[in-house]
PDB file with SEQRES, HELIX, SHEET and CRYST1 records, atoms N, CA, C and O in Angstrom:
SEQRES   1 A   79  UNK UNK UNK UNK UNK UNK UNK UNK UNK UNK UNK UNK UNK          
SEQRES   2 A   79  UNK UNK UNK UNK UNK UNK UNK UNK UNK UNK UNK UNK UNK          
SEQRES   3 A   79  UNK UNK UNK UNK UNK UNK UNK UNK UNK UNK UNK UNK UNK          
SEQRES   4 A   79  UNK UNK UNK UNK UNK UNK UNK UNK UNK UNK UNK UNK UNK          
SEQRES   5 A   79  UNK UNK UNK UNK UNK UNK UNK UNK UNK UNK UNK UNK UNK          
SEQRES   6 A   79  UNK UNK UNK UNK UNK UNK UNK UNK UNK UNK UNK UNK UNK          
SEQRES   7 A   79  UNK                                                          
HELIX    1 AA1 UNK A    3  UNK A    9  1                                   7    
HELIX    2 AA2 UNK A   12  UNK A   14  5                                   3    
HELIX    3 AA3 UNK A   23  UNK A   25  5                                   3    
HELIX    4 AA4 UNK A   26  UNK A   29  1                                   4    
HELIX    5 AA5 UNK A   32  UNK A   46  1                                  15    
HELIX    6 AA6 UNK A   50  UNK A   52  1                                   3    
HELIX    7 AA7 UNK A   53  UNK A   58  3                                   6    
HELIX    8 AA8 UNK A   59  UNK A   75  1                                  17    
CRYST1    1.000    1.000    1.000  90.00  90.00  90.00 P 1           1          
ATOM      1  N   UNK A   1       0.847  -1.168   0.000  1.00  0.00           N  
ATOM      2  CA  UNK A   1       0.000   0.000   0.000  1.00  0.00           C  
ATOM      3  C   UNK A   1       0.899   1.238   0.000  1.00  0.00           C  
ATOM      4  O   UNK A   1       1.910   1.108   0.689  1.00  0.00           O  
ATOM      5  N   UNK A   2       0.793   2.068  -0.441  1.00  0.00           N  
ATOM      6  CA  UNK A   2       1.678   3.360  -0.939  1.00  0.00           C  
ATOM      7  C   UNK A   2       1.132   3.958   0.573  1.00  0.00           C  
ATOM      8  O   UNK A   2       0.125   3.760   1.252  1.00  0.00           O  
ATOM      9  N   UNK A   3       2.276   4.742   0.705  1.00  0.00           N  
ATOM     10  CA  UNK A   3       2.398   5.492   2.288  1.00  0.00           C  
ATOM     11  C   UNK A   3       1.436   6.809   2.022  1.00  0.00           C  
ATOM     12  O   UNK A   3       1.027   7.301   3.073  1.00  0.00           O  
ATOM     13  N   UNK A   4       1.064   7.372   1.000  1.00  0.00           N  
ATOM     14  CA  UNK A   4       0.546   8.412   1.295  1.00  0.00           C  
ATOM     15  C   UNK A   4      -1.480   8.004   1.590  1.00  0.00           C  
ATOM     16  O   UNK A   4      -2.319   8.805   2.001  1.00  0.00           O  
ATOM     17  N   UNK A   5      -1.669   6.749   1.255  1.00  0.00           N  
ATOM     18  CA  UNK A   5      -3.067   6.373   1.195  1.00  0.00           C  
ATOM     19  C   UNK A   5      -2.875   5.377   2.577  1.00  0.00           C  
ATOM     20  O   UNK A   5      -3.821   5.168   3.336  1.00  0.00           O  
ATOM     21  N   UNK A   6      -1.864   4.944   2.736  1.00  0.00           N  
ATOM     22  CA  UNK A   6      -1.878   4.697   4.281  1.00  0.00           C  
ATOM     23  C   UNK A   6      -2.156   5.988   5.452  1.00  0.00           C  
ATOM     24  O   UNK A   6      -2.946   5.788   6.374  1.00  0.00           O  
ATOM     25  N   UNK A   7      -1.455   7.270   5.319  1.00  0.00           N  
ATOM     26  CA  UNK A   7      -1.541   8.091   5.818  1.00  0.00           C  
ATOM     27  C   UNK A   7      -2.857   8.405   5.857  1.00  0.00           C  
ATOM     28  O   UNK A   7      -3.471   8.222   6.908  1.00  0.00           O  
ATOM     29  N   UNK A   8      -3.503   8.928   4.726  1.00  0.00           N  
ATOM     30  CA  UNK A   8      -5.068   9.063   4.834  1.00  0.00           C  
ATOM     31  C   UNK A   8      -5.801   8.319   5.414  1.00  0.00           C  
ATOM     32  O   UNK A   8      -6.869   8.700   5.892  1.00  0.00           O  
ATOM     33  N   UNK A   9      -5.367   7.106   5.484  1.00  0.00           N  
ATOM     34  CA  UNK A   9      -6.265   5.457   6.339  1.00  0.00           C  
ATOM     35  C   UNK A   9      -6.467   6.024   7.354  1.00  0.00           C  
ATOM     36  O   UNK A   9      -7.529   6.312   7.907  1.00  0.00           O  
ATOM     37  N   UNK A  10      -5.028   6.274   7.741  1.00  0.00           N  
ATOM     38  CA  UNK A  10      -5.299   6.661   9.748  1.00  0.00           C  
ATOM     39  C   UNK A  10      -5.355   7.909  10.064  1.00  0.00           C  
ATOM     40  O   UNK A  10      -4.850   8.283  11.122  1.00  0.00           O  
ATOM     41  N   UNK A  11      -5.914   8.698   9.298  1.00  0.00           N  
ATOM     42  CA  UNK A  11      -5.829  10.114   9.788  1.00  0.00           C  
ATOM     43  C   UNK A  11      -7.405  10.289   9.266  1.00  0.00           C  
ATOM     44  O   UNK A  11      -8.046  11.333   9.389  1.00  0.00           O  
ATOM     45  N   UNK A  12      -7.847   9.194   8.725  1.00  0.00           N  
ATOM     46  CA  UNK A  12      -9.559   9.422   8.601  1.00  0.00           C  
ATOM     47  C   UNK A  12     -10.878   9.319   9.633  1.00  0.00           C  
ATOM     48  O   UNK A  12     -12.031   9.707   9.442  1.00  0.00           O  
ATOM     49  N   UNK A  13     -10.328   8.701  10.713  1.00  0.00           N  
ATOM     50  CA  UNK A  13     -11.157   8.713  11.837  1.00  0.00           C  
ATOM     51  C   UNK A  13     -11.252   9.819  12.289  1.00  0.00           C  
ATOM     52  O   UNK A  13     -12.060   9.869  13.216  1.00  0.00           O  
ATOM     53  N   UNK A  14     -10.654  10.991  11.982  1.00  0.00           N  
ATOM     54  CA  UNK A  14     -10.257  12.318  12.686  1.00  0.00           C  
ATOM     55  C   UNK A  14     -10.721  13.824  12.389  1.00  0.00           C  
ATOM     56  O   UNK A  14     -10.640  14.936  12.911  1.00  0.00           O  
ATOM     57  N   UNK A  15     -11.408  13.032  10.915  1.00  0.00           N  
ATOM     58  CA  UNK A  15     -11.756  13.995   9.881  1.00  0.00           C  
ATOM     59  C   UNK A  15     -13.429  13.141   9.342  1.00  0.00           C  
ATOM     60  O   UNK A  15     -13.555  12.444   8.336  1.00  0.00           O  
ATOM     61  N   UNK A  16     -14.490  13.466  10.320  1.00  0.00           N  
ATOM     62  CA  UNK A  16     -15.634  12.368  10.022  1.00  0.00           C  
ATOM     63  C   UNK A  16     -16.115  12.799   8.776  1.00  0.00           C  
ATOM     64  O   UNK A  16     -15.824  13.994   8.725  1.00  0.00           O  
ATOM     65  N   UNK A  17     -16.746  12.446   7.649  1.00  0.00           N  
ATOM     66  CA  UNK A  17     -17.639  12.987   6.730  1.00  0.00           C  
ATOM     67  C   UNK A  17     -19.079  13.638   7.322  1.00  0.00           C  
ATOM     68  O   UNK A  17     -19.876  13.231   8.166  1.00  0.00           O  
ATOM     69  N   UNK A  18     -19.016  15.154   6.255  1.00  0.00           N  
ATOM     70  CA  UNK A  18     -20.288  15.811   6.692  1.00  0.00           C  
ATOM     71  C   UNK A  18     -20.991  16.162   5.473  1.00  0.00           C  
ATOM     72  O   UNK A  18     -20.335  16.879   4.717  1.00  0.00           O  
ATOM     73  N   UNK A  19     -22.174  15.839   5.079  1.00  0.00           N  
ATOM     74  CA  UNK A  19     -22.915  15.961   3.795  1.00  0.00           C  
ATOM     75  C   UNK A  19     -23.548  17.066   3.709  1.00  0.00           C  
ATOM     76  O   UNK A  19     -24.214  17.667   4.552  1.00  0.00           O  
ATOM     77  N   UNK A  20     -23.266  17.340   2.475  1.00  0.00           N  
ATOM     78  CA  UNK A  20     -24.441  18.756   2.107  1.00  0.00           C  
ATOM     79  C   UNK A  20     -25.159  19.053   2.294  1.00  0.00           C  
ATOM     80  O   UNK A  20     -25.469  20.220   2.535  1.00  0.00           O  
ATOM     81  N   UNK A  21     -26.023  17.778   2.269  1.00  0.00           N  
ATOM     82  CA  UNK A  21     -27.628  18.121   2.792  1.00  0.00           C  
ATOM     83  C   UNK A  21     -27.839  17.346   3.641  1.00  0.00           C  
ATOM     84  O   UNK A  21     -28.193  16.180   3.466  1.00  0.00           O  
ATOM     85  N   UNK A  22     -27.636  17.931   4.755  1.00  0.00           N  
ATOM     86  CA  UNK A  22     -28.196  17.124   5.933  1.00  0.00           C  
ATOM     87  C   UNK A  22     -29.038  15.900   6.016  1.00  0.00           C  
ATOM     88  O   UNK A  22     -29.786  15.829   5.041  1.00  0.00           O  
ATOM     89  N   UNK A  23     -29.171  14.887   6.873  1.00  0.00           N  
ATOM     90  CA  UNK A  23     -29.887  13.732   7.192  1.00  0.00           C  
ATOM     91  C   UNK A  23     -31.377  14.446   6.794  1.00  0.00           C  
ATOM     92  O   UNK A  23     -32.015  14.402   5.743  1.00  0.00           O  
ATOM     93  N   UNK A  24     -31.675  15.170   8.177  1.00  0.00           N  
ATOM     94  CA  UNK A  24     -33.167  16.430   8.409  1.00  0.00           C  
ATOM     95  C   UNK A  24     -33.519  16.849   7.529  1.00  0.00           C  
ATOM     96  O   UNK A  24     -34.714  17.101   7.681  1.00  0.00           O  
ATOM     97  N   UNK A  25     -33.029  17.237   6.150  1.00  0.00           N  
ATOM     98  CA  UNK A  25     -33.565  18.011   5.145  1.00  0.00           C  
ATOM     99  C   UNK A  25     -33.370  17.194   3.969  1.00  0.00           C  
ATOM    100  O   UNK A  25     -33.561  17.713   2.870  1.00  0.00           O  
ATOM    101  N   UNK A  26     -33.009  15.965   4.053  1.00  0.00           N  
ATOM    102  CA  UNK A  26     -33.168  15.325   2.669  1.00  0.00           C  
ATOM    103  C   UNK A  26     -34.655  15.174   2.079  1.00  0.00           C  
ATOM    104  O   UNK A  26     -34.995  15.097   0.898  1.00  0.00           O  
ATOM    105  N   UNK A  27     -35.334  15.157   3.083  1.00  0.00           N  
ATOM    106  CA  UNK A  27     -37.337  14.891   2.876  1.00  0.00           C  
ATOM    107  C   UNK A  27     -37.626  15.913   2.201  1.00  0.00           C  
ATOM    108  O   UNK A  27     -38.127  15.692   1.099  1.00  0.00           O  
ATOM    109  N   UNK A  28     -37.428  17.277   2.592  1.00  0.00           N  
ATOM    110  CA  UNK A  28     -37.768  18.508   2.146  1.00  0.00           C  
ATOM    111  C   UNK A  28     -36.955  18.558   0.823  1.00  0.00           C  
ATOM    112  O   UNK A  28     -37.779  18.968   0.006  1.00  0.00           O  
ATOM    113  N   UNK A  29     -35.895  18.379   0.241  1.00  0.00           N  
ATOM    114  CA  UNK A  29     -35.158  18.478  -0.693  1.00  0.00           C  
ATOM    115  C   UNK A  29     -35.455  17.689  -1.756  1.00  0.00           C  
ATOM    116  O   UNK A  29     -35.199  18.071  -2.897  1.00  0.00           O  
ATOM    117  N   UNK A  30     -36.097  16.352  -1.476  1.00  0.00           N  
ATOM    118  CA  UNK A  30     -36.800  15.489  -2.349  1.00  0.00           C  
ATOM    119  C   UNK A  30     -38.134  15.599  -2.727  1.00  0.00           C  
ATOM    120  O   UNK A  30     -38.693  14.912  -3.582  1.00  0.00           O  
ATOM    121  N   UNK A  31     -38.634  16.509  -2.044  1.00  0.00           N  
ATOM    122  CA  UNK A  31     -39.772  16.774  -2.387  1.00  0.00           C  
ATOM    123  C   UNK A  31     -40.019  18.275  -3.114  1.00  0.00           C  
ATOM    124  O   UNK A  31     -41.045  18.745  -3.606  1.00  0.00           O  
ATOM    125  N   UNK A  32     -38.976  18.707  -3.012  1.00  0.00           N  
ATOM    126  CA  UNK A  32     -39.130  20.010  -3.716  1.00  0.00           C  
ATOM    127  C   UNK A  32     -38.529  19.645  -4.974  1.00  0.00           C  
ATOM    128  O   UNK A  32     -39.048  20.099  -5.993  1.00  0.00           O  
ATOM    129  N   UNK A  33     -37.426  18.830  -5.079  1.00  0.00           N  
ATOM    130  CA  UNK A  33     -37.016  18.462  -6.813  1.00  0.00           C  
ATOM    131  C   UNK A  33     -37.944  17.947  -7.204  1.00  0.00           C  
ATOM    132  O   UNK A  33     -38.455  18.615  -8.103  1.00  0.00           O  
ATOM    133  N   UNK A  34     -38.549  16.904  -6.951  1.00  0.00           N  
ATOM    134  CA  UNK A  34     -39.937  15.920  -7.298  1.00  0.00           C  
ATOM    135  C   UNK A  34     -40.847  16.879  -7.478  1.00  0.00           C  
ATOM    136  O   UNK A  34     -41.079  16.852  -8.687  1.00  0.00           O  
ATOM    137  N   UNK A  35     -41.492  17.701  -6.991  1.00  0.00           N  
ATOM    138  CA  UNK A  35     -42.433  19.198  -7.015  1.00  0.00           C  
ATOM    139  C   UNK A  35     -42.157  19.588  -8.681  1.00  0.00           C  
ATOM    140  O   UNK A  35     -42.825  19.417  -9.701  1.00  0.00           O  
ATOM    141  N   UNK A  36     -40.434  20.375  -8.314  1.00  0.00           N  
ATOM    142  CA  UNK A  36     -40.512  20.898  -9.495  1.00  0.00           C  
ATOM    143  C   UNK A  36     -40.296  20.379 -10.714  1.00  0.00           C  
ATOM    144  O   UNK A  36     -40.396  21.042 -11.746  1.00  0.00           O  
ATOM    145  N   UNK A  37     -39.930  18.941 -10.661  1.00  0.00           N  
ATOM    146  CA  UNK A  37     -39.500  18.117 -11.879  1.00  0.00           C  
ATOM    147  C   UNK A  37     -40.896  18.040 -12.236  1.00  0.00           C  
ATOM    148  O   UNK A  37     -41.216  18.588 -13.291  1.00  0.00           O  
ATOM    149  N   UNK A  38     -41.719  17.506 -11.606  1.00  0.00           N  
ATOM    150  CA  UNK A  38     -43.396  17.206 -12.108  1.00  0.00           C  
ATOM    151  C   UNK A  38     -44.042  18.071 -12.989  1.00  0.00           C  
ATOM    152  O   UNK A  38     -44.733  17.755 -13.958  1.00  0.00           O  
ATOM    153  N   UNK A  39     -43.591  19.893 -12.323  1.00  0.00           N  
ATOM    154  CA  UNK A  39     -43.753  20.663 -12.330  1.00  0.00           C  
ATOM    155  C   UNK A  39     -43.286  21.316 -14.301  1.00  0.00           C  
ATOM    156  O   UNK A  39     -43.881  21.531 -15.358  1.00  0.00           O  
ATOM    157  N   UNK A  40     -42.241  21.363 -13.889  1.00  0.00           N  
ATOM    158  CA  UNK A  40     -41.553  21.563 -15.168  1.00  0.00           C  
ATOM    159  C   UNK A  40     -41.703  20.590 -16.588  1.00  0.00           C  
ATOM    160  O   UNK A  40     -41.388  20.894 -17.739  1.00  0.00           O  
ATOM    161  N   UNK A  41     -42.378  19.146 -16.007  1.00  0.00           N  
ATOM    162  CA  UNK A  41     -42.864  18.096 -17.004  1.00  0.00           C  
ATOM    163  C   UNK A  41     -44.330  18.302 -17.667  1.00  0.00           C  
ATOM    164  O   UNK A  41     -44.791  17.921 -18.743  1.00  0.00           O  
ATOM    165  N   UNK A  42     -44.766  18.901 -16.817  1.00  0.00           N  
ATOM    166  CA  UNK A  42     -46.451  19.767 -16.946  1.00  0.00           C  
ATOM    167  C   UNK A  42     -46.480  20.622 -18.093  1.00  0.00           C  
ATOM    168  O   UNK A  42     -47.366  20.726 -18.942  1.00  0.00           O  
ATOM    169  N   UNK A  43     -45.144  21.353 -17.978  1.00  0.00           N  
ATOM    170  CA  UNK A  43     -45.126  22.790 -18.672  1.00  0.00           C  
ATOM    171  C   UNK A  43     -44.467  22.277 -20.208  1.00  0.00           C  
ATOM    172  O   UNK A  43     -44.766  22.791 -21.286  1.00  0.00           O  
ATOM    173  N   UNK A  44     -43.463  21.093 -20.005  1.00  0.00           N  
ATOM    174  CA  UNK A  44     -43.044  20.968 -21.172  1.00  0.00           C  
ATOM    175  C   UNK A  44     -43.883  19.937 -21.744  1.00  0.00           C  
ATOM    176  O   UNK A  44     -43.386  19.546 -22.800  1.00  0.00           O  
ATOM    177  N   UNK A  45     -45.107  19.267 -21.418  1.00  0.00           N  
ATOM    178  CA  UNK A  45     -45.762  18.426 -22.159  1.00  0.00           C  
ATOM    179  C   UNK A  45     -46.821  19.542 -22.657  1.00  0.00           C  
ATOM    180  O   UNK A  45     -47.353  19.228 -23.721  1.00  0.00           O  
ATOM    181  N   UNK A  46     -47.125  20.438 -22.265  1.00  0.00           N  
ATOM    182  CA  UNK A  46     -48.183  21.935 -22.901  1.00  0.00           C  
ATOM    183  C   UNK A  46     -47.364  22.188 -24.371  1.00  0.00           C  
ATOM    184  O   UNK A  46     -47.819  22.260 -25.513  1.00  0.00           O  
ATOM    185  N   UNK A  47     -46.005  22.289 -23.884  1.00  0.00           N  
ATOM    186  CA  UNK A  47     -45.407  23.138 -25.289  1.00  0.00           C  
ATOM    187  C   UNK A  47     -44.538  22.371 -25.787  1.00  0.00           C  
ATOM    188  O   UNK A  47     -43.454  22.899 -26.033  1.00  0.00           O  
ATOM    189  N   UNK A  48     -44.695  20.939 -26.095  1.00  0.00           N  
ATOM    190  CA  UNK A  48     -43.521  20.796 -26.913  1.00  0.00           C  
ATOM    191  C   UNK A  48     -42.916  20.858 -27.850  1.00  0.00           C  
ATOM    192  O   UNK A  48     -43.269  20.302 -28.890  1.00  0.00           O  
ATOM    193  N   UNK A  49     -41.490  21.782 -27.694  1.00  0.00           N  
ATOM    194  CA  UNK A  49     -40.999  22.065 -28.884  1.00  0.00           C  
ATOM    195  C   UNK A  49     -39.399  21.939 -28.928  1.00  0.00           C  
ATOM    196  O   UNK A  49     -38.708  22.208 -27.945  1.00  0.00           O  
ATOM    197  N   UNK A  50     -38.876  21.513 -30.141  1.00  0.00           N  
ATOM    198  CA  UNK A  50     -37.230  21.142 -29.751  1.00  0.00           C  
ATOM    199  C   UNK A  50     -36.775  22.487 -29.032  1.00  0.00           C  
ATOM    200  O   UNK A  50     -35.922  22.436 -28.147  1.00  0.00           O  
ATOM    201  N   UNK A  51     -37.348  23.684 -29.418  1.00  0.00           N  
ATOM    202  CA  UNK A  51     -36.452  24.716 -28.585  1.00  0.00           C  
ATOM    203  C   UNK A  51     -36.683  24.764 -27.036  1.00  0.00           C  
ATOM    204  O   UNK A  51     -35.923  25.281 -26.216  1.00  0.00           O  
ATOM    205  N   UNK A  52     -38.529  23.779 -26.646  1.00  0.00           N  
ATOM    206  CA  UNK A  52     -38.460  23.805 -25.082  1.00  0.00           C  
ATOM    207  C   UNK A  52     -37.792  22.661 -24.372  1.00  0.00           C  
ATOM    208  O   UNK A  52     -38.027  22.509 -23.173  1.00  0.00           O  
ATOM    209  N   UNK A  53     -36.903  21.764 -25.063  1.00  0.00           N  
ATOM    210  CA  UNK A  53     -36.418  20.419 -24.722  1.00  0.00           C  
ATOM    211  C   UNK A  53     -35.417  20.561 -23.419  1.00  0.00           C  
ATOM    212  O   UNK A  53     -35.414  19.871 -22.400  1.00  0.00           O  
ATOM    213  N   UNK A  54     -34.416  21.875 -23.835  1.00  0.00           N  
ATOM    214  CA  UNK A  54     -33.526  21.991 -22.975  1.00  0.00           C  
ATOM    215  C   UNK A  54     -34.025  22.781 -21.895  1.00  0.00           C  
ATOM    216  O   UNK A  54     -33.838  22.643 -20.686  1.00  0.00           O  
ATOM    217  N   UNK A  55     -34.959  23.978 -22.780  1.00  0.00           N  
ATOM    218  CA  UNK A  55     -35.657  24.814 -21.222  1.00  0.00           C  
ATOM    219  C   UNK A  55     -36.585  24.278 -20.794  1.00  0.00           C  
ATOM    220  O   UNK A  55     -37.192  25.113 -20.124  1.00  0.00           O  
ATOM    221  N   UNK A  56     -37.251  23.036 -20.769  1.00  0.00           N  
ATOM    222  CA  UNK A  56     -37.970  22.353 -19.926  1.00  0.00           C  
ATOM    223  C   UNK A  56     -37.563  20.928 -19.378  1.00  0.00           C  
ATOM    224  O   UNK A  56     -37.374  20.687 -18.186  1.00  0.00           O  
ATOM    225  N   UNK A  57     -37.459  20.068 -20.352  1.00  0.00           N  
ATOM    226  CA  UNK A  57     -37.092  18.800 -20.538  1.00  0.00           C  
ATOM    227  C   UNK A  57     -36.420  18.026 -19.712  1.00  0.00           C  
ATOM    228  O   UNK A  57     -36.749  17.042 -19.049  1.00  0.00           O  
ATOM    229  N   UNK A  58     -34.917  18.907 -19.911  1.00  0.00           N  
ATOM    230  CA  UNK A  58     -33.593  18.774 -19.458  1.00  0.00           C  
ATOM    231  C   UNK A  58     -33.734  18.934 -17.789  1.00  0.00           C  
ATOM    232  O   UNK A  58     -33.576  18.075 -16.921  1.00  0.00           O  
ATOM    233  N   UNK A  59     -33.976  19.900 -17.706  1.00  0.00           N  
ATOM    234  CA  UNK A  59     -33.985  20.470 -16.081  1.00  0.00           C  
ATOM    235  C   UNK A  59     -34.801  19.228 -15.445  1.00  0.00           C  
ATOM    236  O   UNK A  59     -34.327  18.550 -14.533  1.00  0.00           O  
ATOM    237  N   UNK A  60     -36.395  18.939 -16.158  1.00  0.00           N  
ATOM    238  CA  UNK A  60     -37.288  18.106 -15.329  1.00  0.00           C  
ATOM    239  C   UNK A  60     -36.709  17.028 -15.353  1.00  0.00           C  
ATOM    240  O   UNK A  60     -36.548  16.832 -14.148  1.00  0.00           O  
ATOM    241  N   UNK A  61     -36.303  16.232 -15.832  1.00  0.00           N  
ATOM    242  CA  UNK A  61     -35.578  15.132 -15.887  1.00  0.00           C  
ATOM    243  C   UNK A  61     -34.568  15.155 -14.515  1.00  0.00           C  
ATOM    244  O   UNK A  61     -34.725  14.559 -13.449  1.00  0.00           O  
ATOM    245  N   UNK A  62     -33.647  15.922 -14.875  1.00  0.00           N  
ATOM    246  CA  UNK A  62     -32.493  16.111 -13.637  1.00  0.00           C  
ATOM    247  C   UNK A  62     -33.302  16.061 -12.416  1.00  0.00           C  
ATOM    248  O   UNK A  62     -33.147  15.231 -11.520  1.00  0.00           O  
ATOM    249  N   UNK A  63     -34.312  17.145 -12.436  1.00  0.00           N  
ATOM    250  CA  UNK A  63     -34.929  17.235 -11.201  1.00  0.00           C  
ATOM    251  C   UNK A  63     -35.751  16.026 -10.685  1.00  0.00           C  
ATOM    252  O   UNK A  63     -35.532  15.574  -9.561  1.00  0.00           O  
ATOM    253  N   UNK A  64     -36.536  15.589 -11.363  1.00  0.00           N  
ATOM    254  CA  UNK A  64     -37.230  13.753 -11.001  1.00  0.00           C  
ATOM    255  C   UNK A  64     -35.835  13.169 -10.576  1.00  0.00           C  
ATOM    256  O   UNK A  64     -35.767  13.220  -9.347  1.00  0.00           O  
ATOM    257  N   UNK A  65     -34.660  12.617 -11.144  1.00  0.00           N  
ATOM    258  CA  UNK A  65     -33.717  12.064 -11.137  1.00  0.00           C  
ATOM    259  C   UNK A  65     -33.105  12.232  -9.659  1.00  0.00           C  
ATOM    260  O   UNK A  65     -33.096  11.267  -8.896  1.00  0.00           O  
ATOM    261  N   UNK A  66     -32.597  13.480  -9.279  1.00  0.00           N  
ATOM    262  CA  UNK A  66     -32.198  13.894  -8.322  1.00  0.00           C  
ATOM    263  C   UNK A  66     -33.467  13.658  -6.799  1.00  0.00           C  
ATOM    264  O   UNK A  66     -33.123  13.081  -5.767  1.00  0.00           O  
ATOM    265  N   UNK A  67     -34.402  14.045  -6.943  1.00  0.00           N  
ATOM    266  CA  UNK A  67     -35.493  13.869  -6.580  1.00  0.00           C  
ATOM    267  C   UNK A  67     -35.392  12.891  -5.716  1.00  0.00           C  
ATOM    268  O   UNK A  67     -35.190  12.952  -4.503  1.00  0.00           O  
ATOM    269  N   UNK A  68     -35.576  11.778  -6.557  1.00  0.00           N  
ATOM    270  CA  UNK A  68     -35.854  10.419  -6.730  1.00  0.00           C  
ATOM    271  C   UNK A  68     -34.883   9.901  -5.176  1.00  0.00           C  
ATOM    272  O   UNK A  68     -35.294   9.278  -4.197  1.00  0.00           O  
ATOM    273  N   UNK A  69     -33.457  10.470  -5.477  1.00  0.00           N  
ATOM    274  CA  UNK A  69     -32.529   9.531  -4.896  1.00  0.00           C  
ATOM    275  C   UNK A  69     -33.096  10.607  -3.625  1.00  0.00           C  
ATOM    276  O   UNK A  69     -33.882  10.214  -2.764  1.00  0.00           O  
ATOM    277  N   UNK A  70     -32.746  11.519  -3.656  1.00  0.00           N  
ATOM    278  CA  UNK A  70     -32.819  12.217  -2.240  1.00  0.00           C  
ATOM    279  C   UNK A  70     -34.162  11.769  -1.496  1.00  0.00           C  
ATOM    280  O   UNK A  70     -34.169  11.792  -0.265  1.00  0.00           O  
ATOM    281  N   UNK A  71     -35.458  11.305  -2.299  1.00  0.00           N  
ATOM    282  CA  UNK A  71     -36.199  10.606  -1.697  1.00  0.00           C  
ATOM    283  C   UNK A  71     -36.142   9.266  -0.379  1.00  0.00           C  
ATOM    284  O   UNK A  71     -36.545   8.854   0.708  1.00  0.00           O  
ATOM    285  N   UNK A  72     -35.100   9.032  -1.822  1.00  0.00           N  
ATOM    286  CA  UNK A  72     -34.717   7.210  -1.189  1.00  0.00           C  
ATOM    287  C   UNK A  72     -34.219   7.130   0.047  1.00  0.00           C  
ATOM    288  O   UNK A  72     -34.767   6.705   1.064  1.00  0.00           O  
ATOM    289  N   UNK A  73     -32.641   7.772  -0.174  1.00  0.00           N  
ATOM    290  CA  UNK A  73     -32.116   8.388   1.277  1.00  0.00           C  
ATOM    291  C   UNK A  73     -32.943   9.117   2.501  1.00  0.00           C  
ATOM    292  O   UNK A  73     -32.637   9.027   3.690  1.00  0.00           O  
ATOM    293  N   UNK A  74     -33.988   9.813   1.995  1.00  0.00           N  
ATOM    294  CA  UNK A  74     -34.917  10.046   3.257  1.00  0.00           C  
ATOM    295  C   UNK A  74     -35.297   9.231   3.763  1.00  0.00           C  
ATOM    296  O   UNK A  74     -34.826   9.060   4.888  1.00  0.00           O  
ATOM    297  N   UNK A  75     -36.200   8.383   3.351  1.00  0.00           N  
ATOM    298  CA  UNK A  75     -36.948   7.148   3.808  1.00  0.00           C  
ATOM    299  C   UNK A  75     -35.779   5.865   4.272  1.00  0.00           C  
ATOM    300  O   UNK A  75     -36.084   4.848   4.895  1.00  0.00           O  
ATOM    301  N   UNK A  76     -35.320   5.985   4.110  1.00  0.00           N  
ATOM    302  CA  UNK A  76     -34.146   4.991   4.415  1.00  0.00           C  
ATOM    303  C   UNK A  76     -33.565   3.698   3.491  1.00  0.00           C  
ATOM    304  O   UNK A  76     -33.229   2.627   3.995  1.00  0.00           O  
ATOM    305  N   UNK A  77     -33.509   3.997   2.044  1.00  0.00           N  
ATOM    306  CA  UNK A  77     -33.578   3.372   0.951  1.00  0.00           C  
ATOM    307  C   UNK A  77     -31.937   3.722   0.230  1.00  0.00           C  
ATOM    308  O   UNK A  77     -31.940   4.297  -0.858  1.00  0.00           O  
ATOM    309  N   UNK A  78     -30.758   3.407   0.789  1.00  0.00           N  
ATOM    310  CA  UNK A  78     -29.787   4.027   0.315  1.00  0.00           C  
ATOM    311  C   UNK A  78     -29.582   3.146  -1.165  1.00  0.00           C  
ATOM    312  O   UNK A  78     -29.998   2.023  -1.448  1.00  0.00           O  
ATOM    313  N   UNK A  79     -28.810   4.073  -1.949  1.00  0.00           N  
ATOM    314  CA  UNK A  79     -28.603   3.494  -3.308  1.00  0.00           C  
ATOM    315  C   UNK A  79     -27.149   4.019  -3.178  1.00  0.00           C  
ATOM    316  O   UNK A  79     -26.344   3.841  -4.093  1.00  0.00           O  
TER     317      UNK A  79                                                      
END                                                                             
């Protein structure tokens, strides 16, 4: 094992991981991407047009997607 990833081994108990979005607010965060992905899927099934693909499409997608997982992780569903 190379000494510098040994070093990190034991100097990682010391340095805990802290996530972006909190445990507490993953519910709220999944439900507001899910909101607006739905949201934004509404608007781009009204108008579809190749020019609304990226200004609607794109985003809702990401947002269901993202959504989705931050859902999972709320409820206790890790992926």
């Amino acid at each position: 094992m190379d000494s510098s990833l040994l070093e990190v081994w034991q100097t990682a108990p010391g340095s805990p991981f802290l996530p972006t979005v909190g445990k507490g607010s993953q519910f709220l965060v999944g439900f507001v991407l899910l909101l607006l992905g739905l949201s934004l899927t509404g608007a781009f099934a009204l108008n579809r047009s190749l020019f609304n693909l990226p200004l609607y499409g794109v985003p809702a997608s990401l947002a269901i997607a993202f959504g989705t997982v931050y859902m999972f992780c709320a409820v206790g569903v890790y992926v």
